[in-house]
MIKE-374005 format. One record per atom (N, C-alpha, C, O): residue in three letters; x, y negated, z negated. Coordinates in pm, whole numbers, padded with zeros to 5 digits, always signed. Layout:
MIKE-374005
ALAXYZ...
end
This chain:
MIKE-374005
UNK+00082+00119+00000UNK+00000+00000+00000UNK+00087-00126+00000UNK+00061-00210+00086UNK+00194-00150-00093UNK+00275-00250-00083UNK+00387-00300-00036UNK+00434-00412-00055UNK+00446-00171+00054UNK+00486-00171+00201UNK+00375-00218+00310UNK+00407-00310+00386UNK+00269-00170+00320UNK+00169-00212+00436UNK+00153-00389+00434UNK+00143-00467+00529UNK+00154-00414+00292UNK+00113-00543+00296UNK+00258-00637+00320UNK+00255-00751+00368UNK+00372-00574+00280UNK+00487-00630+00336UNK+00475-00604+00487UNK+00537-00694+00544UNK+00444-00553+00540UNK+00457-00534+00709UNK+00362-00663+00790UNK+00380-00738+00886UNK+00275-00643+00712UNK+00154-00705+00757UNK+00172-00867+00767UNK+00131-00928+00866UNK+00246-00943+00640UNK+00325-01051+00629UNK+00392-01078+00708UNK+00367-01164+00793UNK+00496-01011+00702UNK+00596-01032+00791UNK+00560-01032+00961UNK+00628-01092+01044UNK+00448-00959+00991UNK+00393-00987+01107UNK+00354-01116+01144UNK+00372-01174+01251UNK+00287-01163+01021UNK+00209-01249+01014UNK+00289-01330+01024UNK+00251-01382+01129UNK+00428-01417+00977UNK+00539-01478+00938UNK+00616-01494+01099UNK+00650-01600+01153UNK+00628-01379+01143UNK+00701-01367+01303UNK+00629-01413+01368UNK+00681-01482+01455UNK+00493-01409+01370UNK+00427-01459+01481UNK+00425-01642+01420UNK+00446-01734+01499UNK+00404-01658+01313UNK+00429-01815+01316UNK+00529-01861+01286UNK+00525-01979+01253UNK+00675-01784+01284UNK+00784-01868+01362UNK+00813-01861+01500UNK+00902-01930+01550UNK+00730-01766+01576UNK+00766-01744+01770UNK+00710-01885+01754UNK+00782-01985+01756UNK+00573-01890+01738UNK+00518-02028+01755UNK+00567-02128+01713UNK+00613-02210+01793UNK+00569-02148+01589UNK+00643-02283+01554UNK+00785-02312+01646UNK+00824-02428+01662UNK+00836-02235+01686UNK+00963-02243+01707UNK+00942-02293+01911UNK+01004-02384+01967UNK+00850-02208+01970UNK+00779-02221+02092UNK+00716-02383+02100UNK+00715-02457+02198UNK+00672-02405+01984UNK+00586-02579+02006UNK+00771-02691+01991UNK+00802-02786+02063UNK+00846-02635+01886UNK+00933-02747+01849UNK+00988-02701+02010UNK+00997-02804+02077UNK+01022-02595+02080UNK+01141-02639+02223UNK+01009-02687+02302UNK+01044-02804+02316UNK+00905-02681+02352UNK+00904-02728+02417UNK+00825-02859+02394UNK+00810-02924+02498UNK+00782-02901+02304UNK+00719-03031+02260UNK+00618-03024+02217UNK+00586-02967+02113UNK+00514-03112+02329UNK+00387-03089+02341UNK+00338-02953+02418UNK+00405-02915+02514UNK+00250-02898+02386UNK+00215-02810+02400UNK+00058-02762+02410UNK-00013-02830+02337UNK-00035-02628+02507UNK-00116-02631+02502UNK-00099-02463+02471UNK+00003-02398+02452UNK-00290-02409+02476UNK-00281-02272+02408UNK-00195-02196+02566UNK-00114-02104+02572UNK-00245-02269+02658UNK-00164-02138+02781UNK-00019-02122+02778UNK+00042-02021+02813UNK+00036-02243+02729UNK+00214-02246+02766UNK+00239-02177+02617UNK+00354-02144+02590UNK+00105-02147+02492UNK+00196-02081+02374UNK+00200-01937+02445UNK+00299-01867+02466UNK+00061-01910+02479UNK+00050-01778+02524UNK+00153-01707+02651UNK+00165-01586+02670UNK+00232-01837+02744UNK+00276-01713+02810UNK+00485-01758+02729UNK+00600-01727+02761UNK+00429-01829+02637UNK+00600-01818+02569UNK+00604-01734+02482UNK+00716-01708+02438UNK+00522-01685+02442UNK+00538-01603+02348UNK+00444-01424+02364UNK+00430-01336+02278UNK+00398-01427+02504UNK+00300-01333+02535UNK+00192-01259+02440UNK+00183-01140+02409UNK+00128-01348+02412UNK-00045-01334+02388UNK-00125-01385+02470UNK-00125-01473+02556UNK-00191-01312+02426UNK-00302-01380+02557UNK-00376-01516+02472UNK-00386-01536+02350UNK-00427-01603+02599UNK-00454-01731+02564UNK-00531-01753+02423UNK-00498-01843+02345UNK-00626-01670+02400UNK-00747-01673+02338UNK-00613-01670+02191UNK-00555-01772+02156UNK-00598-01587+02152UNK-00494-01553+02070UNK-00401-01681+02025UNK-00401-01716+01907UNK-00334-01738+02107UNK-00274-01861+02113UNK-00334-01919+02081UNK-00285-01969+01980UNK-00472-01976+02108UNK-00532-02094+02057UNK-00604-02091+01932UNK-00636-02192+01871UNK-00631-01954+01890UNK-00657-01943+01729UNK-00562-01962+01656UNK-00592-02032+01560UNK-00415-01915+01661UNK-00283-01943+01647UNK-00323-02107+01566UNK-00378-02151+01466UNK-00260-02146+01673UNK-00274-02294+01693UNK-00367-02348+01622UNK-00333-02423+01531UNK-00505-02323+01647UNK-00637-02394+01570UNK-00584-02367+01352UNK-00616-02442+01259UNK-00517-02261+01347UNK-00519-02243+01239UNK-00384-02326+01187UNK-00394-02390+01083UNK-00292-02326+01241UNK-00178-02397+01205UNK-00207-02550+01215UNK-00170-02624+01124UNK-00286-02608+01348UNK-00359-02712+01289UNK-00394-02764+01177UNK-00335-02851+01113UNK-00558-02671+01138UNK-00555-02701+00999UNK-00536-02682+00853UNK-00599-02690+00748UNK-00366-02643+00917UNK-00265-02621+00735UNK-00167-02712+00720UNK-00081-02732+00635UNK-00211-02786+00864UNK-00104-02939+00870UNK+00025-02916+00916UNK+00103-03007+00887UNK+00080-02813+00987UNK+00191-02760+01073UNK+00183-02808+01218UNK+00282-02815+01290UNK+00043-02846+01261UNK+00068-02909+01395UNK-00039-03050+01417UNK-00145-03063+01355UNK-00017-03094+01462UNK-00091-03248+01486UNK-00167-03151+01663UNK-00130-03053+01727UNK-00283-03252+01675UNK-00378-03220+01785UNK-00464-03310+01815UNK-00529-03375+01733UNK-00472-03323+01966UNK-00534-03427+02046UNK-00594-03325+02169UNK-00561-03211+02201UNK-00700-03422+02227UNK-00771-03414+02325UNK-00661-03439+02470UNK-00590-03539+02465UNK-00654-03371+02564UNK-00581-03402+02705UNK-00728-03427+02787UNK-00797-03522+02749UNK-00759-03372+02859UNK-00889-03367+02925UNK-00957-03253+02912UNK-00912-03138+02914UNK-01131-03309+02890UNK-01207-03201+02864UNK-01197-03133+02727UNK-01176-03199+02625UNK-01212-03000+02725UNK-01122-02880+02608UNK-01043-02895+02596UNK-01009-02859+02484UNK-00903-02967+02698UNK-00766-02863+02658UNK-00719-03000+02554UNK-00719-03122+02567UNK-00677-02895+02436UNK-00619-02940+02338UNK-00454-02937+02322UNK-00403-02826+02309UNK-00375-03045+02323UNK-00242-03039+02275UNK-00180-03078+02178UNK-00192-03189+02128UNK-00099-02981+02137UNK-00003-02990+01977UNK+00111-03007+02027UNK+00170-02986+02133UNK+00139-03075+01868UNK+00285-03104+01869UNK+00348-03122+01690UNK+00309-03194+01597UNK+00441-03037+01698UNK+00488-03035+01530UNK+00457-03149+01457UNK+00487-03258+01505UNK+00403-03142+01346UNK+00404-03271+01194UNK+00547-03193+01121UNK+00609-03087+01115UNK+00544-03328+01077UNK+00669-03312+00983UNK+00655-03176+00872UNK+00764-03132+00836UNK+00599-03145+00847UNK+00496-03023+00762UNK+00563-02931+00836UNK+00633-02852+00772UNK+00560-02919+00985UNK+00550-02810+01064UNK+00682-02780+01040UNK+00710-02671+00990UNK+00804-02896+01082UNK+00918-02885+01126UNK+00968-02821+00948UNK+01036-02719+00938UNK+00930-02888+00847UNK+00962-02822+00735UNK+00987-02708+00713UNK+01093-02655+00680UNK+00800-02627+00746UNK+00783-02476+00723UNK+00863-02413+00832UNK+00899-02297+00810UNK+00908-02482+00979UNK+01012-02353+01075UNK+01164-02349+01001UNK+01257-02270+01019UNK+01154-02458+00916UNK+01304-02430+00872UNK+01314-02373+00745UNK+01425-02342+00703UNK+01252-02361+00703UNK+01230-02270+00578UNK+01246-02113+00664UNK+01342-02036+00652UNK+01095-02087+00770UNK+01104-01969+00793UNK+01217-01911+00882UNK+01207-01796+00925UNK+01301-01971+00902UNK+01426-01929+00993UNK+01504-01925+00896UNK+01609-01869+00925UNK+01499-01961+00792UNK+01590-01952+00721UNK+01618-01817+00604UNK+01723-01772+00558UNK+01468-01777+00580UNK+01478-01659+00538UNK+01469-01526+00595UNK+01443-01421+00537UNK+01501-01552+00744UNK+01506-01442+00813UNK+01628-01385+00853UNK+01629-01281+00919
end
């Protein structure tokens, strides 16, 4: 059980440093360019994102229409250097 839940973290942890780390190179960013930098599919990416949004890791605006673009808060750049750091 407390191996599973260590796995499960750490999943959880990898996938939001691919990302964090995917928004800081390339800047601004939308859910398609997380999804094919890091290969998930879009839908995936943009829950990603919607959730790191609101834990204050990424700032978000309107482009046109739906598409929404992020770009690291200071919050964000904090938590990738923390999590690179304990890896």
């Amino acid at each position: 059980m407390y191996e599973e839940r260590n796995r499960e973290r750490y999943e959880y942890n990898a996938a939001k440093t691919d990302t964090l780390n995917a928004v800081a190179v390339l800047g601004s960013v939308t859910a398609q360019d997380i999804a094919r930098f890091t290969y998930r599919t879009e839908k995936a990416a943009s829950m990603s994102l919607l959730r790191y949004h609101r834990h204050g890791l990424l700032s978000r605006r309107t482009l046109t229409g739906r598409i929404k673009v992020y770009e690291l808060t200071d919050r964000g750049r904090s938590r990738l250097e923390w999590l690179n750091s304990t890896e």
